[in-house]
N, CA, C and O atoms as CSV, one atom per row, in Angstrom:
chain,resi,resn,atom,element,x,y,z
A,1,UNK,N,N,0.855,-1.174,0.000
A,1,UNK,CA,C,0.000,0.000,0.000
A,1,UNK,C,C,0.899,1.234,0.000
A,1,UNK,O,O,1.909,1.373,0.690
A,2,UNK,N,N,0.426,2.050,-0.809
A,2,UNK,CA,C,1.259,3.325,-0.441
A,2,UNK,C,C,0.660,4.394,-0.426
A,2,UNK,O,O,-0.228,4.433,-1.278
A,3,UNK,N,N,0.753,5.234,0.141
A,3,UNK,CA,C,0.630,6.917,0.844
A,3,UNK,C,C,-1.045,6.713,0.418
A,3,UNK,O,O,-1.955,6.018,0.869
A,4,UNK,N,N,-0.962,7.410,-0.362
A,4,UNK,CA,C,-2.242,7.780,-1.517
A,4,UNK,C,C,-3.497,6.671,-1.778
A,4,UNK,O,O,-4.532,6.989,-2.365
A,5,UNK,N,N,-3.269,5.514,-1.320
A,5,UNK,CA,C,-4.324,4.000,-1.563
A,5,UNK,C,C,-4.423,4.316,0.472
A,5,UNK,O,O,-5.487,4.103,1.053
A,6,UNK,N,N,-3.168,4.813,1.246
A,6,UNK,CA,C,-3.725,4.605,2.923
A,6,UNK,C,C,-4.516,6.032,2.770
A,6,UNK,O,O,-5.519,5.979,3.481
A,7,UNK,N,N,-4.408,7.403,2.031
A,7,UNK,CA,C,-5.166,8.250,2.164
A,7,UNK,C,C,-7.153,8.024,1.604
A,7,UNK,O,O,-8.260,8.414,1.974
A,8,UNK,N,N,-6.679,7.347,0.773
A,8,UNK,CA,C,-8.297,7.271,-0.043
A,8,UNK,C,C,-8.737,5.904,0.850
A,8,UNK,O,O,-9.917,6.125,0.577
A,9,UNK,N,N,-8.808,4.791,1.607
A,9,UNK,CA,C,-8.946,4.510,2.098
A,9,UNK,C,C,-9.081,4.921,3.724
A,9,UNK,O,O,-10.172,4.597,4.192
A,10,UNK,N,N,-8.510,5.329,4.310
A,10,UNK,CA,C,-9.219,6.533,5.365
A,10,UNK,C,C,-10.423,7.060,5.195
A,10,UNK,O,O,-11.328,6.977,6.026
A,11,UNK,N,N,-10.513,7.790,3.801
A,11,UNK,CA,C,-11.231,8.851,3.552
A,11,UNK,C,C,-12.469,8.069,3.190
A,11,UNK,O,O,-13.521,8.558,3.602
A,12,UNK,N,N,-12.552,6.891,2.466
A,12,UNK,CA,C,-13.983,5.505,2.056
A,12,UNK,C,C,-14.332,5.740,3.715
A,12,UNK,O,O,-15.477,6.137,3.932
A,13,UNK,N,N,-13.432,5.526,4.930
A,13,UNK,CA,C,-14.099,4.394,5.862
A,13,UNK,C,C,-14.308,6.084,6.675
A,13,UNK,O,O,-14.531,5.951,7.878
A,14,UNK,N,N,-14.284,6.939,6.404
A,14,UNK,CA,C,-14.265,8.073,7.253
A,14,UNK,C,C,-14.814,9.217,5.907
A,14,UNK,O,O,-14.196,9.898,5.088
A,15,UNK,N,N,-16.153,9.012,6.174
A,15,UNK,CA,C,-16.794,10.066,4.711
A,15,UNK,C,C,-17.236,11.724,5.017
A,15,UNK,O,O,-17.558,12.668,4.295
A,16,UNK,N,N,-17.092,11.555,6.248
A,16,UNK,CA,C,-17.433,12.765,7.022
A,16,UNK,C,C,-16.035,13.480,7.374
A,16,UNK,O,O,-16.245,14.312,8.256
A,17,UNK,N,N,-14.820,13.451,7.032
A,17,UNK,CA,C,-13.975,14.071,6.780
A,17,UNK,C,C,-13.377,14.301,5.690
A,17,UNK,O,O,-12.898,13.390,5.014
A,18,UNK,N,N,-13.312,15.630,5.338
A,18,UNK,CA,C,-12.749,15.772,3.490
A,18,UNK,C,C,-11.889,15.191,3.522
A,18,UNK,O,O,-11.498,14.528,4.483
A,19,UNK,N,N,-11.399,15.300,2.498
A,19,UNK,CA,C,-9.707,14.410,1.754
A,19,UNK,C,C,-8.796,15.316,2.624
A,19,UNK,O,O,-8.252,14.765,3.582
A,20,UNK,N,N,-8.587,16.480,2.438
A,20,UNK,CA,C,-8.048,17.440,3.132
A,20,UNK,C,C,-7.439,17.137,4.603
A,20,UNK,O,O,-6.342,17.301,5.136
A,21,UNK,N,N,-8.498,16.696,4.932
A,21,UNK,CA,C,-8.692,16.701,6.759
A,21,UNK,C,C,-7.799,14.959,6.634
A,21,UNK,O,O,-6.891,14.713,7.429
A,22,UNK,N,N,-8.054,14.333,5.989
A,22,UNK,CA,C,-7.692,13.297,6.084
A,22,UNK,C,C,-5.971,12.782,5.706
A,22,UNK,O,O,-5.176,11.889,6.001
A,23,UNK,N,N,-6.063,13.990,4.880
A,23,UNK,CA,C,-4.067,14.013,4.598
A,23,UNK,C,C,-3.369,14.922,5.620
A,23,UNK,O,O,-2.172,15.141,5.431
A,24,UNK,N,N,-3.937,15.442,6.613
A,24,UNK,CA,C,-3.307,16.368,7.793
A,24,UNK,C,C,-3.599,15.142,8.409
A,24,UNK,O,O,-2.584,14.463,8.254
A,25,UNK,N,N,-4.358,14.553,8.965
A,25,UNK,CA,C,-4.279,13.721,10.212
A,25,UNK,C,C,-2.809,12.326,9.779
A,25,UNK,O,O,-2.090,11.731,10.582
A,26,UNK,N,N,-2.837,12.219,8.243
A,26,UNK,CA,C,-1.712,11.109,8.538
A,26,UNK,C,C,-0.575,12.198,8.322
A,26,UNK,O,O,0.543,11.691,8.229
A,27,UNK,N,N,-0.596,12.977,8.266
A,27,UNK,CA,C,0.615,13.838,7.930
A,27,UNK,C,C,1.038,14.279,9.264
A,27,UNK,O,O,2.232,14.471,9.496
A,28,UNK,N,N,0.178,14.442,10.109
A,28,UNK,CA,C,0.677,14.693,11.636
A,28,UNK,C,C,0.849,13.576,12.005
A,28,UNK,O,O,1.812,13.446,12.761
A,29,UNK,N,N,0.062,12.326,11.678
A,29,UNK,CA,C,0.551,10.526,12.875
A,29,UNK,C,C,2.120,10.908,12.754
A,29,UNK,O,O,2.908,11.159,13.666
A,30,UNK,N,N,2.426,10.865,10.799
A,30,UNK,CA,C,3.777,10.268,10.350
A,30,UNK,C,C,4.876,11.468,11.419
A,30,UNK,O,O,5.834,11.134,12.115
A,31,UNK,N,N,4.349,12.791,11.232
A,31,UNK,CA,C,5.267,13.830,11.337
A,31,UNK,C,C,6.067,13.506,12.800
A,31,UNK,O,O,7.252,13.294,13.054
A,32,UNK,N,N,4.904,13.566,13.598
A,32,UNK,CA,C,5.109,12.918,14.928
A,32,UNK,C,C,5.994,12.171,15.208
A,32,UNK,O,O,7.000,12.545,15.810
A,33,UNK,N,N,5.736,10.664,14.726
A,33,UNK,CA,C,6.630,9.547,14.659
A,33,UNK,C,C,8.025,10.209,13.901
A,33,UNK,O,O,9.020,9.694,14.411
A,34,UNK,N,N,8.221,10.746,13.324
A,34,UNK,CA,C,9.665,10.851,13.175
A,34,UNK,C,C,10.085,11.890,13.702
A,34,UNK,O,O,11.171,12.375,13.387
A,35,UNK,N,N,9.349,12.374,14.533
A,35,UNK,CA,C,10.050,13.754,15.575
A,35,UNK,C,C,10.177,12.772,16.912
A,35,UNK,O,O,11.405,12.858,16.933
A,36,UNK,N,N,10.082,12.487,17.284
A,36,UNK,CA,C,10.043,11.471,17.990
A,36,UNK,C,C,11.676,10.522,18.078
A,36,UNK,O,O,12.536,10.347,18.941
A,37,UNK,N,N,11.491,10.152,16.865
A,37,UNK,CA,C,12.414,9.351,16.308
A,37,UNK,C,C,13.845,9.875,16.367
A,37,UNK,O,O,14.742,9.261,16.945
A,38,UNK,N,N,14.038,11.200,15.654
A,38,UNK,CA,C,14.571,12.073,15.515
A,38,UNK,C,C,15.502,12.603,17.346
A,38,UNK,O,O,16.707,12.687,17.581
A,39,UNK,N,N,14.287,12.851,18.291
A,39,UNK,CA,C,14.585,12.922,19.485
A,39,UNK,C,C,15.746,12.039,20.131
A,39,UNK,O,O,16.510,12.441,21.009
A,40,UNK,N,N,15.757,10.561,19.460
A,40,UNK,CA,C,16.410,9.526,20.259
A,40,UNK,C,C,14.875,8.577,20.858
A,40,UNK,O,O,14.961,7.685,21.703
A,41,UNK,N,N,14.138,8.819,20.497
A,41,UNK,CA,C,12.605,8.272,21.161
A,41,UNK,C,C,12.339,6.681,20.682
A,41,UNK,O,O,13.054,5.978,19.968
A,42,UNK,N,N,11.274,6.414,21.219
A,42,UNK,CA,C,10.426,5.465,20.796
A,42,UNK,C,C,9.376,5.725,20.445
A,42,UNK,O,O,8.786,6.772,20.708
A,43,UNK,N,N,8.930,4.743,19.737
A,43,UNK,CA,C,7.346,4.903,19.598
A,43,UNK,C,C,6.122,3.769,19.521
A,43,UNK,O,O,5.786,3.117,18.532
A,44,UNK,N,N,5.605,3.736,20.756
A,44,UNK,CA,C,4.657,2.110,20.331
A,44,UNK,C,C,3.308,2.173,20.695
A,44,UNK,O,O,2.656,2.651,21.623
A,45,UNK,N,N,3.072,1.471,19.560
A,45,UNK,CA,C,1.210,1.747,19.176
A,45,UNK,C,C,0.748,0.156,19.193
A,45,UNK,O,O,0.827,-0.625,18.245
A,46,UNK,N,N,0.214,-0.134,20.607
A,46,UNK,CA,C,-0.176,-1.359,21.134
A,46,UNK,C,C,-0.745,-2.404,19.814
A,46,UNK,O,O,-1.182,-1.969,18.748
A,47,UNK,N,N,-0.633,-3.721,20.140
A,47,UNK,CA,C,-1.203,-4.463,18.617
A,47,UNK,C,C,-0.554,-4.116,17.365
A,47,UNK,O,O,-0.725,-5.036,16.566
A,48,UNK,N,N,0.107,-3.184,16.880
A,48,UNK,CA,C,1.169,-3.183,15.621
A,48,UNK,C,C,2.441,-3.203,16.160
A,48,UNK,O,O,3.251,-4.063,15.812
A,49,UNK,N,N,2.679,-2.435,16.891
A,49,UNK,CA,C,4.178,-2.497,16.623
A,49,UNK,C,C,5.388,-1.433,17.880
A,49,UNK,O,O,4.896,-1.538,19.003
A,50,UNK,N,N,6.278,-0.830,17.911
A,50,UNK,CA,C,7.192,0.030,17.950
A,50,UNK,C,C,8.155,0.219,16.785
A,50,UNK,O,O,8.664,-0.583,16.001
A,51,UNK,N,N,8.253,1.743,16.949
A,51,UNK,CA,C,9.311,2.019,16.321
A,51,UNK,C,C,10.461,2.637,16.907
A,51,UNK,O,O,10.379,3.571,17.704
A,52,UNK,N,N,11.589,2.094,16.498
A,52,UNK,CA,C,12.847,2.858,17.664
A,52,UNK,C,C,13.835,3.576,15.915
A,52,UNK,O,O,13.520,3.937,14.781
A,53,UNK,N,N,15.335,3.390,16.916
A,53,UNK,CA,C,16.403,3.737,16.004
A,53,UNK,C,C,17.175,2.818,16.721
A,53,UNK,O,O,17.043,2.455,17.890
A,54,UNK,N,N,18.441,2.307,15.424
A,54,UNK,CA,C,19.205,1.800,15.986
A,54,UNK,C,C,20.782,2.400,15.730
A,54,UNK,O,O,20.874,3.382,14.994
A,55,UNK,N,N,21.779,1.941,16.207
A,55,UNK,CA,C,23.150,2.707,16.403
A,55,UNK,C,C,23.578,1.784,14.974
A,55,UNK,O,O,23.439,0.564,14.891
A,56,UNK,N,N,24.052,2.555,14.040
A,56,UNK,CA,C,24.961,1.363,13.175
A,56,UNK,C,C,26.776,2.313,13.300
A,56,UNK,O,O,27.079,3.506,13.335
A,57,UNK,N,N,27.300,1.482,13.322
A,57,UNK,CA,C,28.963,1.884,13.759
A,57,UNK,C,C,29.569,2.353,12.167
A,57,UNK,O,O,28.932,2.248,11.119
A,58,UNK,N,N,30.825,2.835,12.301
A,58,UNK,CA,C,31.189,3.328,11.373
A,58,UNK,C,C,31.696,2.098,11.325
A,58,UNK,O,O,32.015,1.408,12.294
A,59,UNK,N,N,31.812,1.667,9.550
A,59,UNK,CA,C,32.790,1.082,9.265
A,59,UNK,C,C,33.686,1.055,8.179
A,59,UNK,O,O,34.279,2.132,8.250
A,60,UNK,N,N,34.192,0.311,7.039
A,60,UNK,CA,C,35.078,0.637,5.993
A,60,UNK,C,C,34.345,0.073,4.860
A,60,UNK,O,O,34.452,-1.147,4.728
A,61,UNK,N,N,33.619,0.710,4.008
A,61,UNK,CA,C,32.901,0.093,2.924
A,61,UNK,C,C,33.578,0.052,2.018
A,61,UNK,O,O,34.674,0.611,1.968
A,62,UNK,N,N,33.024,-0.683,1.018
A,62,UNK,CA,C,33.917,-0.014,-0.658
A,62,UNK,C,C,32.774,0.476,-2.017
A,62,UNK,O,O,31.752,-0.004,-2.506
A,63,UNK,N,N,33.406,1.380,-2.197
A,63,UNK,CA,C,32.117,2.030,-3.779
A,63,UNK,C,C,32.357,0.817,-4.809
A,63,UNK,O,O,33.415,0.478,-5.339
A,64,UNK,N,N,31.087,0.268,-4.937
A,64,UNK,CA,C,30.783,-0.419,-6.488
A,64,UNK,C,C,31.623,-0.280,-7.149
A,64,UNK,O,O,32.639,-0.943,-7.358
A,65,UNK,N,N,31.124,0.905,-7.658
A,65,UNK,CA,C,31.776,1.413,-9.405
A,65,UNK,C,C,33.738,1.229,-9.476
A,65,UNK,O,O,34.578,1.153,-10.372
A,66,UNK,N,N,33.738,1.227,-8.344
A,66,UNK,CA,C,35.905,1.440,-8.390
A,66,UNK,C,C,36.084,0.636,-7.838
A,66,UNK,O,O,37.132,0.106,-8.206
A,67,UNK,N,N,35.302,-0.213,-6.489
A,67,UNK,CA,C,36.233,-1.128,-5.762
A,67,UNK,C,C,37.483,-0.444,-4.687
A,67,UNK,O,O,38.475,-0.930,-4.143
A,68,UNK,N,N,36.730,1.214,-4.710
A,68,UNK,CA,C,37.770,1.455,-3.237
A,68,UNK,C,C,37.120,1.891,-2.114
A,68,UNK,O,O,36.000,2.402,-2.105
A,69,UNK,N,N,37.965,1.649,-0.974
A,69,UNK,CA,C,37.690,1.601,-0.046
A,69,UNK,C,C,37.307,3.458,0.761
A,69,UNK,O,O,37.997,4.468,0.890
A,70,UNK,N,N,35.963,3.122,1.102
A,70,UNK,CA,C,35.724,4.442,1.567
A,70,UNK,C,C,35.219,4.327,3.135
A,70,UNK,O,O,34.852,3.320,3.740
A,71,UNK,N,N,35.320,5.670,3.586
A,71,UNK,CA,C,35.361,5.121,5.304
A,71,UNK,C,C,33.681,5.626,5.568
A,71,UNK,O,O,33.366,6.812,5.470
A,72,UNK,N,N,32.679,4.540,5.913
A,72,UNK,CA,C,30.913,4.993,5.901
A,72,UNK,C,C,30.988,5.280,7.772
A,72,UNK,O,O,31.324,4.421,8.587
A,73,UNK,N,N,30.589,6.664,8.083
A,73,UNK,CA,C,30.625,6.899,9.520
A,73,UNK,C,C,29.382,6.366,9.856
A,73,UNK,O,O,28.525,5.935,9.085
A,74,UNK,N,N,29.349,6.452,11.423
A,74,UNK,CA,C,28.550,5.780,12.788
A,74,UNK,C,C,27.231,6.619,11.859
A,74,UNK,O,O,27.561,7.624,11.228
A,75,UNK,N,N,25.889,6.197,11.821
A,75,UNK,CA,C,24.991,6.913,11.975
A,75,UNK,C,C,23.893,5.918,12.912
A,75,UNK,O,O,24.255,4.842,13.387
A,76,UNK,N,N,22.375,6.529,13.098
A,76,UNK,CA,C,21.341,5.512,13.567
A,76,UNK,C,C,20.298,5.706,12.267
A,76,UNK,O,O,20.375,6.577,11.400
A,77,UNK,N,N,19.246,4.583,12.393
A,77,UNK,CA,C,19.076,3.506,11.318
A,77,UNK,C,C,17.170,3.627,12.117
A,77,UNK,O,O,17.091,3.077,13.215
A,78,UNK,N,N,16.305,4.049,11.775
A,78,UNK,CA,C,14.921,3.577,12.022
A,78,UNK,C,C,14.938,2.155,12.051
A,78,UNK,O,O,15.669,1.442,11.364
A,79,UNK,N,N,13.860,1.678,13.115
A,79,UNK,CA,C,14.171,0.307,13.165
A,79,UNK,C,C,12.018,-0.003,13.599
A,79,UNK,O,O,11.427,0.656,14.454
A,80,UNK,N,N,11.494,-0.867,12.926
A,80,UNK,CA,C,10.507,-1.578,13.397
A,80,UNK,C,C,10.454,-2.489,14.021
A,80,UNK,O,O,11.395,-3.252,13.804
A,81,UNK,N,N,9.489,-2.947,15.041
A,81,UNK,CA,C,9.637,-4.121,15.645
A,81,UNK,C,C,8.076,-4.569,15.337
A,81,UNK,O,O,7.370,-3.562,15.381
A,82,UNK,N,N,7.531,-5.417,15.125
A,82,UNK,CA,C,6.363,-5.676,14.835
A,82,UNK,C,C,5.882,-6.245,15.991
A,82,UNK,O,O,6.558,-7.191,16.395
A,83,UNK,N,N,4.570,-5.846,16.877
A,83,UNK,CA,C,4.102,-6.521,17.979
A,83,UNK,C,C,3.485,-8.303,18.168
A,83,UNK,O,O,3.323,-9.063,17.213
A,84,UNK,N,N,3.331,-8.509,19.026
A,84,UNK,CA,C,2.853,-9.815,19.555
A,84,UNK,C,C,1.337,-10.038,18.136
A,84,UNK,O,O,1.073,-10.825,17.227
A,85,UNK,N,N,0.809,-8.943,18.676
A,85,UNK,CA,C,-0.721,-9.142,17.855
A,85,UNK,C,C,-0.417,-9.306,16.349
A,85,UNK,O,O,-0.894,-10.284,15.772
A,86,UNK,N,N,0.543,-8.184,15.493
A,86,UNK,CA,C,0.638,-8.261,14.596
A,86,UNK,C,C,1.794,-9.646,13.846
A,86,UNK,O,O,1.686,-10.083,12.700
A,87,UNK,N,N,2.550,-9.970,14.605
A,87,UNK,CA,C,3.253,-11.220,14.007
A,87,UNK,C,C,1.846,-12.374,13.880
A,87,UNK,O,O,1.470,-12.970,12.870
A,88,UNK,N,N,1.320,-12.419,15.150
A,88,UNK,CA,C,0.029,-13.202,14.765
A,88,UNK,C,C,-0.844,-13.084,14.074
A,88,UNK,O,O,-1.743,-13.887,13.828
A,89,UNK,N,N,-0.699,-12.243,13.755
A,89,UNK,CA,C,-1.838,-11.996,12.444
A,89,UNK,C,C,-1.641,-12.579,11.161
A,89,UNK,O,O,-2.364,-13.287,10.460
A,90,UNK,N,N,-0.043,-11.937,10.958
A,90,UNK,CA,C,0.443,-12.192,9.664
A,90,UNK,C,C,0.945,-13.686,9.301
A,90,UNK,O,O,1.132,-14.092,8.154
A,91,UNK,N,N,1.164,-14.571,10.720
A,91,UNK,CA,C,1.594,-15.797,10.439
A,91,UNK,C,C,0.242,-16.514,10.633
A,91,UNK,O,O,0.323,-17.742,10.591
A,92,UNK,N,N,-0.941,-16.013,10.829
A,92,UNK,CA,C,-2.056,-17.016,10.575
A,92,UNK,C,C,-2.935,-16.593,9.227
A,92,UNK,O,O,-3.835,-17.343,8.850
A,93,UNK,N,N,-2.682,-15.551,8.626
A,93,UNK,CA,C,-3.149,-15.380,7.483
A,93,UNK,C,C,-2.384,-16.673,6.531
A,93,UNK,O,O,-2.636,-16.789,5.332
């Protein structure tokens, strides 16, 4: 699913809010969650999931195209964890 099929779907099951109203409310869930994120935070929404960050270390990669060695620094990495409810879901579908 992407952006635009989760907006028009909102908007089917929720007819009493314009389209409008309905691309601010996921535009604030998302905004949220990555201010959040951004913070060093967590974020968990019971029955789906959390979302954190994780630490990835610097290490010594190499570019494709040449085969040399370039040095990729420490950054953090969004990370999902999918909840109890939702692994069950998806492994009994």
């Amino acid at each position: 699913m992407i952006r635009s099929e989760l907006l028009q779907a909102l908007h089917r099951d929720n007819p009493e809010l314009r389209a409008e109203e309905v691309e601010q409310v996921v535009d604030i869930f998302f905004e949220k969650i990555a201010e959040r994120l951004a913070e060093g935070g967590r974020v968990e929404l019971r029955g789906f999931g959390a979302f954190s960050t994780r630490q990835r270390e610097s290490r010594q990669g190499r570019n494709p195209r040449t085969g040399e060695k370039v040095d990729v620094p420490s950054k953090r990495v969004p990370y999902f964890k999918p909840g109890k409810e939702m692994r069950k879901r998806i492994n009994d579908a």
